[in-house]
C-alpha positions in Angstrom: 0.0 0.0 0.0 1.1 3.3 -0.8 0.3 6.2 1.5 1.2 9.8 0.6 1.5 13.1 2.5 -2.0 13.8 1.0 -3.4 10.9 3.6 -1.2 10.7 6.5 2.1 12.8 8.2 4.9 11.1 6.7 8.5 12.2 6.9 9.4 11.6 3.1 7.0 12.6 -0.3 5.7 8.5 -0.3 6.5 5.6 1.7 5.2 1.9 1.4 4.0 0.3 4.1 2.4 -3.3 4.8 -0.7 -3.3 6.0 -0.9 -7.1 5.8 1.0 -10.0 4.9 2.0 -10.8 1.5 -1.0 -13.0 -0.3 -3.6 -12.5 2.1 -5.8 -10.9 -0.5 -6.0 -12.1 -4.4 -7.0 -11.1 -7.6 -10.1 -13.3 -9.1 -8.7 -15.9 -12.4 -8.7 -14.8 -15.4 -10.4 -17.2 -18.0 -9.9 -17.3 -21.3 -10.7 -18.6 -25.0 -9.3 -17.5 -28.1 -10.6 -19.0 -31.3 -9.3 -19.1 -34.8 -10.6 -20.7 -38.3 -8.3 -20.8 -41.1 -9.3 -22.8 -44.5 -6.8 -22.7 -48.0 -7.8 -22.5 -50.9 -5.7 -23.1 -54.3 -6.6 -21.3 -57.6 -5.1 -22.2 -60.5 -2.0 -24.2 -58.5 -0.1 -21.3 -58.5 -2.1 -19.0 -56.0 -3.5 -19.9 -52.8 -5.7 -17.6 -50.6 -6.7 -18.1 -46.5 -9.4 -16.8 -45.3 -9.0 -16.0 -41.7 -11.6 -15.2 -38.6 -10.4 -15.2 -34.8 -11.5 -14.1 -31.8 -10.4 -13.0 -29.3 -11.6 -13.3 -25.5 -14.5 -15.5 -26.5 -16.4 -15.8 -23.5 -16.4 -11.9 -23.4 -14.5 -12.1 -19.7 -13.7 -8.8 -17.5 -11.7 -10.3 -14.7 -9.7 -7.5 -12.5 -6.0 -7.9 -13.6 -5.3 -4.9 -11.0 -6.1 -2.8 -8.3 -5.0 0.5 -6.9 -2.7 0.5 -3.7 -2.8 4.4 -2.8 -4.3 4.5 0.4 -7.6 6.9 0.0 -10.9 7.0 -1.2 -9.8 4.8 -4.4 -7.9 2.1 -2.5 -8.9 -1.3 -3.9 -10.7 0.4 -7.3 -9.8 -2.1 -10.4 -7.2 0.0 -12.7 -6.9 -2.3 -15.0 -9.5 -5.0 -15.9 -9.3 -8.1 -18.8 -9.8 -6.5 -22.7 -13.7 -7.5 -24.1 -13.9 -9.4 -27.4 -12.1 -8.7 -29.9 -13.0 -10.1 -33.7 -10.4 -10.0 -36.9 -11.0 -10.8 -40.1 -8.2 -11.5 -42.9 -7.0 -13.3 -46.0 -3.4 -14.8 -46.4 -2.4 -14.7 -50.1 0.5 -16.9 -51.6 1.7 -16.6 -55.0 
């Protein structure tokens, strides 16, 4: 935890402190499936083409991947939670 001069008398700027021992509290698992379809083609014997569709995140999780440490009124806020779904499209060409 963090604590600043905003939130206590300190004697330096910042200072860390524990407040409790190490791995008392944890983060929920993060779960997660990515898919992706490919399928070639050939034209001709020369070319080949490959479409492509993945995704990303399928199950469309938002686990917490972070929290804040400041000591304050946003102690224990998420600042940084999983991505949403995420779809791309493409086509691999070989000639």
């Amino acid at each position: 935890m963090l604590v600043s001069s905003a939130t206590a008398v300190l004697t330096r700027v910042t200072q860390t402190i524990a407040v409790g021992p190490r791995g008392s509290t944890r983060l929920p698992g993060v779960n997660m499936v990515d898919l992706s379809l490919r399928k070639s083609f050939n034209a001709g014997g020369r070319y080949a083409f490959e479409p492509v569709f993945d995704v990303f995140n399928l199950t469309n999780g938002s686990a917490i991947r972070a929290r804040s440490t400041q000591l304050g009124p946003s102690y224990g806020a998420a600042s940084d939670v999983q991505r949403g779904r995420m779809i791309k499209l493409g086509v691999n060409v070989r000639f």
